[in-house]
ROBAVEX-194855 format. One record per atom (N, C-alpha, C): z, y, x; residue in one letter. Coordinates in steps of 0.02 Angstrom, whole numbers, plus 50000, padded with zeros to 5 digits. Layout:
ZYXA/...
//
This chain:
488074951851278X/488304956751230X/487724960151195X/487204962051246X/486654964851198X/486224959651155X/486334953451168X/486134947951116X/486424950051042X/487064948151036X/487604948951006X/487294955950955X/487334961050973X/486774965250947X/486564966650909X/485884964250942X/485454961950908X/485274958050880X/485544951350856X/485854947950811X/486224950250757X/486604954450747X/486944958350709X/486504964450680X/486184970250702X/485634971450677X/485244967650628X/485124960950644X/484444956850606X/484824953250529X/485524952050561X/485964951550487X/485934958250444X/486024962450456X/486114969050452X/485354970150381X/484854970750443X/484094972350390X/483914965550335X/484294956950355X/484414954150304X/484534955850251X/485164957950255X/485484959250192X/485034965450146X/484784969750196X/484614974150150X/484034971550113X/483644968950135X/483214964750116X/483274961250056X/483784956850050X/484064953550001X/484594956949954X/484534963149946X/484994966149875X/484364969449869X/483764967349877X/483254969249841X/483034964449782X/483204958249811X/483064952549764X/483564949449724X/484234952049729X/484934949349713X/485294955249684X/485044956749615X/485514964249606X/486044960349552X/486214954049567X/486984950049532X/487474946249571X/487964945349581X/488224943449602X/488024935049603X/487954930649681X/487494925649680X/488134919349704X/488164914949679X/488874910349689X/487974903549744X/488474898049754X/488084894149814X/487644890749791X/487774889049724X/487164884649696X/486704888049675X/486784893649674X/486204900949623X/485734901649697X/485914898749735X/485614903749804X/484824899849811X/484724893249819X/484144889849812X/483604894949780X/482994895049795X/482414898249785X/482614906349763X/482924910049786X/482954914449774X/482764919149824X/482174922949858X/482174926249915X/482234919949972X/481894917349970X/482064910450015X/482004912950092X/481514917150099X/481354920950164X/481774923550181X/482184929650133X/482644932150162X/483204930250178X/483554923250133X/484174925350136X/484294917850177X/484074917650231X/484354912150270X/485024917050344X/484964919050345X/485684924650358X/486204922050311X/486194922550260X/486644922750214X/486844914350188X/486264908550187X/486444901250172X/486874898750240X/486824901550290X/487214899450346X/487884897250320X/488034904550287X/488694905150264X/488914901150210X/488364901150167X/488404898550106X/488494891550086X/488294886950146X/488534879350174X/489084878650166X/489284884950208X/489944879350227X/490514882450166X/490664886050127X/491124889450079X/491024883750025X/491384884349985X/491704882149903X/491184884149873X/490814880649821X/490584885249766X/490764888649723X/491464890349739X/492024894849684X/491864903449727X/491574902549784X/491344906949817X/490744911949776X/490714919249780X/490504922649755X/490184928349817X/489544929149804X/489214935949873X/488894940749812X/489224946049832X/488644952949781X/488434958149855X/487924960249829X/487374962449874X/487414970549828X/487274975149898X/487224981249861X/486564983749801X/486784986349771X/486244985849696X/486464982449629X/487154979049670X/487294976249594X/488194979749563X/488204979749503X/488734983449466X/489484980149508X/489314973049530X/489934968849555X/490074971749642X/489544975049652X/489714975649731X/489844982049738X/489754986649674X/490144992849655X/490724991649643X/490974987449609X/491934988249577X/492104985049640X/491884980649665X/492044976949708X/492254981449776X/491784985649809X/491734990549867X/492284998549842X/492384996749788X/492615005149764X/493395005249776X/493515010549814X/494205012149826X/494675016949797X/495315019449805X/495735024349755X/495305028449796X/495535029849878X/495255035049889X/494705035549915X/494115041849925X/493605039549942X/493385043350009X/493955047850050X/494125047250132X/493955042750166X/493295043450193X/493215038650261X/493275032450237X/493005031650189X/493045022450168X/492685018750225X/492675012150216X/492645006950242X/491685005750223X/491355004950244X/490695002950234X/490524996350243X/490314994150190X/490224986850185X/489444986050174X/489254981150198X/488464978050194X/488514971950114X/488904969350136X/488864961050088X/489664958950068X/489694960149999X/490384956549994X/490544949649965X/490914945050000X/490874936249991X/491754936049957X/491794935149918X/492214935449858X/492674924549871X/492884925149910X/493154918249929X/493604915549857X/493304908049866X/493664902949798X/494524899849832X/494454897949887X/494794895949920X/495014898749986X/495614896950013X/495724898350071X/495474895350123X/495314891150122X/494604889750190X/494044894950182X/493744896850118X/493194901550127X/493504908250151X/493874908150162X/494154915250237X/494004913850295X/494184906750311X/494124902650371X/493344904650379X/492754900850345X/492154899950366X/491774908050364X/492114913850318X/491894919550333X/492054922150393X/492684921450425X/492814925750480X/492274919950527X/492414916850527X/491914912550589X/491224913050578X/491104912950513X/490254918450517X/490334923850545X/490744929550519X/490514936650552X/490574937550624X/491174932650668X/491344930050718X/490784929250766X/490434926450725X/489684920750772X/488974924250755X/489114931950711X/488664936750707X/488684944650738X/489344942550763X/489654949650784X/489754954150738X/489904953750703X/489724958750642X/490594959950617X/491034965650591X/491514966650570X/491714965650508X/492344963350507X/492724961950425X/493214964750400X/493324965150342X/493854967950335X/494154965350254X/494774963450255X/494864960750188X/495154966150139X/494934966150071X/495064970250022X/495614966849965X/495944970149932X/496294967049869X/496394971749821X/496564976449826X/496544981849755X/496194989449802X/496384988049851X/495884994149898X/496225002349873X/496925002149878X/497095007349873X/497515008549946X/497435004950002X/497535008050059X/497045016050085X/497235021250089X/497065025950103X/497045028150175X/497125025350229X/497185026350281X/496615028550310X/496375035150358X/495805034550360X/495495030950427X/495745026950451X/495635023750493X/495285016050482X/495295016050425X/494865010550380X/494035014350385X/493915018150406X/493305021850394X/492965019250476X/493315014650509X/492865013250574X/492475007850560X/492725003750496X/492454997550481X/491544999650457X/491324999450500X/490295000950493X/490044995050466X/489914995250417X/489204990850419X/489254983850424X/489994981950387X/490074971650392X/490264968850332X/490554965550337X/490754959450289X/491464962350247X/491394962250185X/492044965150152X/492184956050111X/492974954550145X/493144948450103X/493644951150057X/493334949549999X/493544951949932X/494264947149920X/494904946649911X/495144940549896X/495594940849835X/495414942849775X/495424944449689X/495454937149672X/495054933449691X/494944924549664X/495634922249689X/495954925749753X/496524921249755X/497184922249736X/497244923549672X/497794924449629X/498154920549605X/498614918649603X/499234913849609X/499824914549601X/500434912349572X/501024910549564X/501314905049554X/501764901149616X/501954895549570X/502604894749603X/503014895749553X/503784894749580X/503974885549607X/504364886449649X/504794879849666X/504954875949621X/504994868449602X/505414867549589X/505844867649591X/506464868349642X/507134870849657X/507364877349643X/506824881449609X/506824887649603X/506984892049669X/506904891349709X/507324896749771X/506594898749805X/506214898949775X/505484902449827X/504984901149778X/504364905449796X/503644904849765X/503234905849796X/502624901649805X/502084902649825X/501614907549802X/501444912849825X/500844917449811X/500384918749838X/499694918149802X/499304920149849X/498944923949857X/498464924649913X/498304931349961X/498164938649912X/498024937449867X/497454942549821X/497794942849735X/498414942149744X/498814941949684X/499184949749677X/499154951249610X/499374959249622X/500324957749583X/500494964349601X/501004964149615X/501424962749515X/501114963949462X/501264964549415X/501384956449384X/500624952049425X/500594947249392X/501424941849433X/501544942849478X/502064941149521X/502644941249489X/502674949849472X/503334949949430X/503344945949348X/502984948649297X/503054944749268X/502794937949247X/502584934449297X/502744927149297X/503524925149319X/503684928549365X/504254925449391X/504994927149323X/504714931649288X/505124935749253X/505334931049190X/504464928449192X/504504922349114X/505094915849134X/505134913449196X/505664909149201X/506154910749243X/506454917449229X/507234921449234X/507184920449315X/506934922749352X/506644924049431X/506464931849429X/506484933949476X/506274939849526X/506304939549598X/505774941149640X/505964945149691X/505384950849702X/505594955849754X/505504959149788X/504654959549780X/504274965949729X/503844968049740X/503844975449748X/503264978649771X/503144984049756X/503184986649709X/503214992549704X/503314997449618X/502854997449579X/502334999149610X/501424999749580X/501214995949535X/501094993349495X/500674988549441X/500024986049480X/499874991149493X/499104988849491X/498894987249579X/499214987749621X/499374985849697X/499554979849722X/499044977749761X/499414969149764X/499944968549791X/500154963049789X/500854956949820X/500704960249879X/500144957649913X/500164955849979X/500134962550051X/499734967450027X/499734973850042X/500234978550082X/500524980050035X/501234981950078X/501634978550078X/501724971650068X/502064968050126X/502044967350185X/501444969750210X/501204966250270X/501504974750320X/501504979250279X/501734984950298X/502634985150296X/502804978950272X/503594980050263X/503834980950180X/503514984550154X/503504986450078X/504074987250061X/504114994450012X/504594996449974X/504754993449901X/505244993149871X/505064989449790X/505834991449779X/505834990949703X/506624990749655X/507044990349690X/507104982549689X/507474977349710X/507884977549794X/507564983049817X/507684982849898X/508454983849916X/508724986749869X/509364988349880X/509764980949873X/509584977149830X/510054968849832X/509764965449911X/509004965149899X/508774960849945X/508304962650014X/508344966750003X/507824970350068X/507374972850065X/506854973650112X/505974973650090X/505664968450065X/504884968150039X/504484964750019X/504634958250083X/504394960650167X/504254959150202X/504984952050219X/505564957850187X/506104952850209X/506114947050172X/505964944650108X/505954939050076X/505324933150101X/505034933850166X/504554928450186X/504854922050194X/504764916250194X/504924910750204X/504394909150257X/503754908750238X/503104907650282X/502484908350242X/502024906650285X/501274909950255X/500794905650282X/500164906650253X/499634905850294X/499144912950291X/499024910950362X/498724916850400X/497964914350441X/497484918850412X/496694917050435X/496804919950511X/496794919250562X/496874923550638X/496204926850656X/496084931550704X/495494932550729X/494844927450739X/495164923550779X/494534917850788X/494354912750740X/494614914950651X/494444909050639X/494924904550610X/495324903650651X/495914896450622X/496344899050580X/496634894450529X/497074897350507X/497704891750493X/498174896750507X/498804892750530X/499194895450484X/499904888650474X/500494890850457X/501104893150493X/501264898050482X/501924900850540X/502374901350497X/502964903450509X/503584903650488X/504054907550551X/504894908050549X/505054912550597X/505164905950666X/504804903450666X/504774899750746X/504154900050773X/503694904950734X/503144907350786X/503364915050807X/503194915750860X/503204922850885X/502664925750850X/502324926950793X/502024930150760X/502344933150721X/502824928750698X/503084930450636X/503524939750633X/503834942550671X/503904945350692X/503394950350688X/502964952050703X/502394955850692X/502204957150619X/502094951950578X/501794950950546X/502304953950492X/502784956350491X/503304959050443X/503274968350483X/502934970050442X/502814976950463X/502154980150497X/501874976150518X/501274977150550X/500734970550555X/500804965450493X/500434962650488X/499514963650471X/499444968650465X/498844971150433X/498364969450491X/498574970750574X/498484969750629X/498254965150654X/498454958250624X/498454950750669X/498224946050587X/497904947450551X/497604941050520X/497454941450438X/497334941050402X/497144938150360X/497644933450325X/498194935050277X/498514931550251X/498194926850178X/498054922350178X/497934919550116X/498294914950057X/498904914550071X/499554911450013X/500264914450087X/500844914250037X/501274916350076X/501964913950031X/502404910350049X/503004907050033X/503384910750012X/503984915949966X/504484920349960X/505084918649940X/505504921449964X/506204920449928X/506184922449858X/506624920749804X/506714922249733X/507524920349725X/507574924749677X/508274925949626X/508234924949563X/508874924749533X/509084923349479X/508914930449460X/508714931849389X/508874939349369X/509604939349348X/509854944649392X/510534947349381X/510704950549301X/510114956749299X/510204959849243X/509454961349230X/509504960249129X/508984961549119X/508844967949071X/509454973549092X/509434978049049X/509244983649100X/508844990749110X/508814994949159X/508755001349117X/508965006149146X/508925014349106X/508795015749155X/508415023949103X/508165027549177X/508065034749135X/508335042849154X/508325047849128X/507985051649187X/507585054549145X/506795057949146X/507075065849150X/507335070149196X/507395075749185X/507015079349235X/506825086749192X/506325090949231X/506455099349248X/506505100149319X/506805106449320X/506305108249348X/506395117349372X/505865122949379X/505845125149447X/505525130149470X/505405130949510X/506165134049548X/506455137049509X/507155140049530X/507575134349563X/507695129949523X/508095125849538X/508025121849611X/507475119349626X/507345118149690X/508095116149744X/508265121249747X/508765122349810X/509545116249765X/509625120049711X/510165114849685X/509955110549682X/509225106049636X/509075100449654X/509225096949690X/509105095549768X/508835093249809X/509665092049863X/510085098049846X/510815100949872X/511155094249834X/511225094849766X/511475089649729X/511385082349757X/510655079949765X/510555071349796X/510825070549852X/510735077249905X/511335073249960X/511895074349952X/512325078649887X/512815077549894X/513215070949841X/512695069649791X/512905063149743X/512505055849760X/512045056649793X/511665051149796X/511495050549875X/511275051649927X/511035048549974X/511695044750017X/511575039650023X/511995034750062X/512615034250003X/512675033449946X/513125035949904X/512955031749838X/512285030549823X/512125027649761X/512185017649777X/512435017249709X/512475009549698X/511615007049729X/511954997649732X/511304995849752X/510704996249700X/510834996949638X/510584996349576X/510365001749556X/510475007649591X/510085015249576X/509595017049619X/509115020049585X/508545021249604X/508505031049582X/508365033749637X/508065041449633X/507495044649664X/506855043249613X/506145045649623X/506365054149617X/505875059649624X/505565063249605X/504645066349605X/504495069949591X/503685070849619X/503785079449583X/503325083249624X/503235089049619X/502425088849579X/502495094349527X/501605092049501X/501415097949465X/500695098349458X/500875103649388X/500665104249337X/501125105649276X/501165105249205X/501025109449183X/500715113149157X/500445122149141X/500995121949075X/500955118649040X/501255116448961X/502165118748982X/502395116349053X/503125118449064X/503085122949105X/502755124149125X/502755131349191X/501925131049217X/501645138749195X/501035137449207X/500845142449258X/501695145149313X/501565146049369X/501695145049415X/502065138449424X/502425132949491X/502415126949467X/502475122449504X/502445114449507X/503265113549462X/503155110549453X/504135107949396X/504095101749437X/504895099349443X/505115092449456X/505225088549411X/504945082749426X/505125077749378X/505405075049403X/505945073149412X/506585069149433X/506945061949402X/507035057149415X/506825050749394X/507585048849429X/508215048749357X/508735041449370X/508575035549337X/508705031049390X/508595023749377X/509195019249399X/509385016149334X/510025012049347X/509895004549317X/509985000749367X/509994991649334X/510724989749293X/510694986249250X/511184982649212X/511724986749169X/511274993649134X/511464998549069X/511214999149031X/511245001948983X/510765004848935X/510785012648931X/510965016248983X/511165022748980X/511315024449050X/510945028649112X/511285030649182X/512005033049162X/512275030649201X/513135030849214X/513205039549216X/513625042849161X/513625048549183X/513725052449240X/514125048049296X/514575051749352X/513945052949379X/513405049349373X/512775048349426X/512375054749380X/512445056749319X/511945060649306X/512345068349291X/512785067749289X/513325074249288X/513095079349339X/512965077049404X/512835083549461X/512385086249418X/511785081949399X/511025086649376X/511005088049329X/511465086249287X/511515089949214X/511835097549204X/512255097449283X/512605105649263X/512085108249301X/511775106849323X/511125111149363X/510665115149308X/510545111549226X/510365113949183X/509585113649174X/509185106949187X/508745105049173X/508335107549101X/507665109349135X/507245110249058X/507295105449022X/507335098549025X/507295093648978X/507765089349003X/507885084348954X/508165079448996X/508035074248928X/507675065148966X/507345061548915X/507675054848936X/508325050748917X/508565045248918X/508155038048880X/508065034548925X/507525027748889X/507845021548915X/507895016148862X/508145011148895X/507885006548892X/507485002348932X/507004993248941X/507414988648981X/506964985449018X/507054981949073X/506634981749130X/506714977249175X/506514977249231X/505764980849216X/505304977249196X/504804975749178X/504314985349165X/504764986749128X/504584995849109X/504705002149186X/504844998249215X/505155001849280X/504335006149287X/503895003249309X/503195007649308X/502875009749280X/503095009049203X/502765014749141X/503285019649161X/503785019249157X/504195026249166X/504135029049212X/503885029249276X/503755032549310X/503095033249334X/502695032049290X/501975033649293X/501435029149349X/501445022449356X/501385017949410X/500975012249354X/501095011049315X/500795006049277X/500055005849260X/499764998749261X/499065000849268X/498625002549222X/499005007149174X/498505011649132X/498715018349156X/499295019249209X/499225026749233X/498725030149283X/498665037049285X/498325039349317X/498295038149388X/498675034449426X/498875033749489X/498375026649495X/498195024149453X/498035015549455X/497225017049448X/496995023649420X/496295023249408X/495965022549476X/495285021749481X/494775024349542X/494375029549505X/494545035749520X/493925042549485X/493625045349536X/493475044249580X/493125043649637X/493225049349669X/493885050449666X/494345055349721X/494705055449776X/494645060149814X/494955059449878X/495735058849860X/496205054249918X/496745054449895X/497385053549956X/497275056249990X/497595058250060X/498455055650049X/498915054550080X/499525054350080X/499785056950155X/500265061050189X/500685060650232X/501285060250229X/501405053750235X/502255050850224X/502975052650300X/503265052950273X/503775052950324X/504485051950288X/504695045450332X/505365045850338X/505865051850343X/506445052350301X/507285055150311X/507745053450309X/508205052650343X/508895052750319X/509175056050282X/509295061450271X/509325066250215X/508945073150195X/508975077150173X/508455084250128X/508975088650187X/508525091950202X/508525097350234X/508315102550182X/508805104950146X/508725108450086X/508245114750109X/508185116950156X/507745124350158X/507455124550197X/507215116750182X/506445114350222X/506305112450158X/506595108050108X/506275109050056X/505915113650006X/506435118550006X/506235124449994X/505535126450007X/505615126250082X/504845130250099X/504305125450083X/504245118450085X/503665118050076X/503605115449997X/504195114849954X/503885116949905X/503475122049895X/503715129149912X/503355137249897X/502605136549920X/502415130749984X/501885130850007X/501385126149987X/501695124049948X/501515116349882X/501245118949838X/501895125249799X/501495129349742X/501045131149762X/500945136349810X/500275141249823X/499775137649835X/499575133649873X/498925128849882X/498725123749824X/499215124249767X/498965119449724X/499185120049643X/499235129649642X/499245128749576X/498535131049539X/498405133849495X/497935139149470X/497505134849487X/496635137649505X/496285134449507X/496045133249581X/496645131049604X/496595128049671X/496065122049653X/495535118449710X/495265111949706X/495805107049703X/496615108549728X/497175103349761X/497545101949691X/497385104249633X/497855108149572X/498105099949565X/497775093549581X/498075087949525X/498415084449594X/498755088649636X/499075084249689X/499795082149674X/500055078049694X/500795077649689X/501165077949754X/501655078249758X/502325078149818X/502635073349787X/502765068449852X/503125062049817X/503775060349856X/504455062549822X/504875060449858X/505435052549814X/505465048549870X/505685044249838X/506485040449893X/506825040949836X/507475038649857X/507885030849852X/507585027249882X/507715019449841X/508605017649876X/508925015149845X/509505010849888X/509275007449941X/509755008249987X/509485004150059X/509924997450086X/510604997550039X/510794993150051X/510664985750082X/510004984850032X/509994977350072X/509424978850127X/509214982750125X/508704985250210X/509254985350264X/509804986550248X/509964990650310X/510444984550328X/510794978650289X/510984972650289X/510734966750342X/510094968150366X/509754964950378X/509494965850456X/509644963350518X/509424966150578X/508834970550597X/509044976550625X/508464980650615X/507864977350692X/508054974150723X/507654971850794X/507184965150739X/507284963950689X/507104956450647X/506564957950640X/505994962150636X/505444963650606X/505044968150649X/504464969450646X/504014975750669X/504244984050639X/504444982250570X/504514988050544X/505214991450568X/505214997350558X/505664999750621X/505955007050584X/506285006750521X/506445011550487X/506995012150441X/507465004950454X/507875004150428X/508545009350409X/508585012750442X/508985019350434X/508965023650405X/508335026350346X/508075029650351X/508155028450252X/508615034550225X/508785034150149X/508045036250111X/507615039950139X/507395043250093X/506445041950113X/505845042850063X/505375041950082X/504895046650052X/504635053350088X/504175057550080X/503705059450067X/503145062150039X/502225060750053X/501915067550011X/501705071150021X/501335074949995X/500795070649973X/500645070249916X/499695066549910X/499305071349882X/498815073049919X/498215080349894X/497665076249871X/497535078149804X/497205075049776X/496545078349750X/495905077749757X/495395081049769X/494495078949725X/494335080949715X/493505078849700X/493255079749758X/492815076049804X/492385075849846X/491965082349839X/492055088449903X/491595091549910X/491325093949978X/491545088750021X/491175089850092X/491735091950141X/491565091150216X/491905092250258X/492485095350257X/492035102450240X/492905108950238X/493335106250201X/493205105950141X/493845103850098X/494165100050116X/493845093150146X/494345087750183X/494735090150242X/494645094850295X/494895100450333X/495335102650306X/495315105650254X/495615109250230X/496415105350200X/496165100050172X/496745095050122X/497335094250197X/496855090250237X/497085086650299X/497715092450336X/497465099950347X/497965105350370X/498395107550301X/498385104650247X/498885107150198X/499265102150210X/499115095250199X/499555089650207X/499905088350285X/499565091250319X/500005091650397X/500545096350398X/500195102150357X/500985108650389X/501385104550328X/501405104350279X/501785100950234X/502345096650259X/501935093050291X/502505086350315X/502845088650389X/502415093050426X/502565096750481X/503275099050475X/503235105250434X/503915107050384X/504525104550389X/504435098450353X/505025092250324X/505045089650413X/504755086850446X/505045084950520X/505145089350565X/505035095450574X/505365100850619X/506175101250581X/506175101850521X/506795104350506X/507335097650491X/507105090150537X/507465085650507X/507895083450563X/507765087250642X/508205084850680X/508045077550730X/507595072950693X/507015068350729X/506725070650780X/506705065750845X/506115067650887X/505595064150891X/505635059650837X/504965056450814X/504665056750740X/504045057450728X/504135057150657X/504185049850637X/504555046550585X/504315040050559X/503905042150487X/503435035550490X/502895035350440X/502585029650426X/502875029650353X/502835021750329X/501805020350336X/501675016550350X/500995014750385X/500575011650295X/500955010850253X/500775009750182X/500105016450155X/500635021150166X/500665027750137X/500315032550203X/500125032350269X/499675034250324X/499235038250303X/499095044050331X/498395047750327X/497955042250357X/498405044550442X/497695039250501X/497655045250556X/498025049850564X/498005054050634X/498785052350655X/499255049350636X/499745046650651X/499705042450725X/500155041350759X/500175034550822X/500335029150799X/500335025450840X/500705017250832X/501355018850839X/501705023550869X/502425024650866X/502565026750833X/502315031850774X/502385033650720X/502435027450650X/501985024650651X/501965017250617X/502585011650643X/502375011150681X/503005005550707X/503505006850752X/503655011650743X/504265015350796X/504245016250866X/504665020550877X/504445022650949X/504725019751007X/505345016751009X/505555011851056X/505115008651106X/505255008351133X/504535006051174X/504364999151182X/505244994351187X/505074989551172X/504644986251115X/504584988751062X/504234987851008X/503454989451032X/503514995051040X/502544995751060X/502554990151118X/502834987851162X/502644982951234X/502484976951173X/503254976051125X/503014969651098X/502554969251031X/502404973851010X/501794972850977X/501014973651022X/500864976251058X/500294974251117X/500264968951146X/500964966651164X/500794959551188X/500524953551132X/500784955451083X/500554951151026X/499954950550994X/499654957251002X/498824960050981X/498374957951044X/498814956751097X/498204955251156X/498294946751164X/498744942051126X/498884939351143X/498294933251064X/498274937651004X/498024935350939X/497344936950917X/497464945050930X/496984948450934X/496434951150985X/496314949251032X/496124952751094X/495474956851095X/495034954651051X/494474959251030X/494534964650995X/495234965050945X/495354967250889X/494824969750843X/494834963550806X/494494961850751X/494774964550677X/495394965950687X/496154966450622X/496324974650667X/495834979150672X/496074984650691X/495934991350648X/495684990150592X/495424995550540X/495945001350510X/496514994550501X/497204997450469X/497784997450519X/497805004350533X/498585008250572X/498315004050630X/498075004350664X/498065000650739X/498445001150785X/498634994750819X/499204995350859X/499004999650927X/498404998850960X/498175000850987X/497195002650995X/
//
């Protein structure tokens, strides 16, 4: 072990060595006479990969965009990032860092915020952006995607030949990401989660190999909800649909700080467990000085598939409530994340090199005067010239229909019951310890709040959306059978845990 080491160390002062001589990103044939001394660490690797393979070394502009995250909490510290052409060059990276001791961790749009990504010291970041992909079936009933494909290019490819399934909301967030977390998206109410449309995959494992599973490995299972854990996915098989409808509305109304209590009174009494599979009810708390420049306003978000107009019965409760505005728009599928501020020219998609915390929690329904309060405690910490002023509260209401359709023992993820999805996100400029102290106890009593007053004796917390002081029972439910059978599976794939950066099982 102390070999091991020190071996790792000597990779370590390599590299630094060599982003003295390499401030560009260096592909396999560029590597010859370059630092010849130093970078034999690095040709090891460089043998055996694709020359579609790409390494940037710190010093260069590529191992900046490359290393840069949404949030910048306890990031992940990387030495050398190897930018793979192919899915074998996953293979021959993990079995380098493997046979250097040295830690990995794979990246794709790097807006996981968890801060438990911040144990990753000093290794190998596999970039996997090169492996972007779509290619539907011929039979049309599935598509291949792969590892490092974001979630926009998915949809509209599949969109160009009258297909959909099941992505995330985000634009700018990959495919693969929160799937591996279970993932939320549109569509969940016809068909499930992200996670539920798998057919099969390939998966890089700890040691190296990489295999195809499907649901006759006992992996598979894991790997829908808490895949982040056990491997390295690099292409992955999905179910697909016909598009049903290609018409969607969605009315934009914004109420005040008063309203609050009717707000919130109204969704469980018109919408939770109540809305078609085809309706969708966001809101986010924020603040607008321009509509109230002394409380956060709601922006409140109906979303209906196959109209050109939300169905009045569905928008009647909130209209006698007497909204400051109210803004009716009609597209399709496709506009779903410009309208709600998700698309990747919104502010949610940038990197401005801010902290960006989330504490999510599951509900079954609003505990209206728990809402209450921590709205009031929302305003005060984050209006005026609070440091917190550009935070949001994110509550989101998707149909659960086809989640809840679906065996809840079928998967890792363990939240099927559960109508509604929560998160304060405190959003911050980097200014040292306290403040992060500080965010961390606003975003705890916050969510604290919402689960004392929800009747739970556990919190659930989608592992997407994680601070990182959460448990594994918090992430993957508390049953116990579930924690026995996800340990047995991590000691059984993982046993070093190598795949332990994000939400760890243990």
């Amino acid at each position: 072990m102390h070999w091991f080491k020190i071996e790792a160390l000597t990779a370590v002062a390599a590299w630094a060595t060599i982003s003295v001589c390499a401030s560009l990103p260096v592909r396999r044939d560029d590597l010859e006479g370059i630092c010849p001394g130093s970078l034999s660490e690095v040709t090891e690797l460089v043998k055996k990969v694709s020359n579609a393979t790409k390494i940037y070394f710190p010093g260069s502009d590529e191992f900046t965009t490359a290393t840069t995250r949404w949030s910048v909490l306890q990031a992940p510290k990387v030495n050398i990032v190897v930018v793979p052409g192919t899915e074998n060059d996953v293979v021959e990276t993990v079995k380098y860092a493997n046979k250097k001791a040295l830690p990995f961790l794979a990246f794709n749009t790097a807006h996981g915020a968890i801060t438990t990504l911040g144990k990753m010291d000093h290794g190998i970041e596999i970039y996997v952006n090169q492996l972007s992909s779509v290619e539907l079936s011929e039979d049309g009933k599935t598509v291949k995607i792969a590892g490092g494909t974001k979630s926009k290019l998915v949809t509209d490819t599949l969109w160009a030949a009258g297909k959909q399934t099941v992505t995330g909301t985000c634009e700018c967030v990959s495919y693969m990401g929160p799937a591996l977390g279970g993932g939320h998206g549109w569509l969940q109410g016809h068909h499930g989660l992200i996670a539920d449309q798998f057919v099969s995959m390939n998966v890089v494992l700890a040691d190296g190999t990489l295999k195809t599973i499907d649901e006759s490995s006992d992996l598979w299972w894991a790997m829908k909800g808490a895949g982040h854990n056990f491997g390295i996915v690099t292409s992955l098989t999905a179910k697909v649909y016909d598009i049903e409808h290609t018409n969607w509305a969605i009315e934009t109304l914004i109420f005040s700080s008063a309203q609050v209590e009717e707000v919130y009174q109204a969704a469980n009494d018109h919408l939770l467990g109540k809305q078609p599979e085809g309706v969708i009810n966001w809101s986010y708390w924020l603040n607008s000085p321009d509509a109230d420049p002394n409380n956060p306003i709601i922006l409140f978000y109906l979303i209906q598939e196959g109209v050109t107009a939300v169905d009045a019965a569905i928008t009647k409760p909130f209209h006698d409530i007497g909204p400051l505005s109210i803004e009716p728009v009609a597209g399709d599928y496709r506009d779903l994340a410009g309208w709600t501020g998700i698309a990747l020219d919104s502010p949610p998609c940038q990197k401005d090199g801010l902290v960006n915390p989330r504490f999510p929690i599951y509900l079954e329904s609003y505990n209206v005067a728990a809402i209450m309060e921590a709205y009031d405690l929302f305003s005060t910490e984050t209006n005026g010239n609070s440091p917190f002023n550009a935070s949001l509260f994110m509550l989101e209401g998707y149909s659960t229909q086809g989640i809840q359709a679906i065996d809840a023992n079928s998967a890792a993820f363990a939240f099927r019951d559960q109508h509604l999805l929560l998160a304060p996100l405190i959003t911050y400029k980097p200014a040292g310890a306290d403040l992060d102290t500080k965010a961390a106890a606003l975003g705890g009593k916050l969510r604290t709040i919402i689960h004392e007053a929800s009747g739970q004796a556990e919190m659930g917390v989608y592992v997407n959306y994680a601070f990182g002081d959460e448990k594994p029972k918090n992430w993957y439910g508390s049953a116990q059978w579930r924690q026995n059978r996800l340990k047995a599976l991590k000691k059984k794939y993982d046993p070093k845990g190598k795949f332990s950066f994000f939400g760890p099982i243990a």
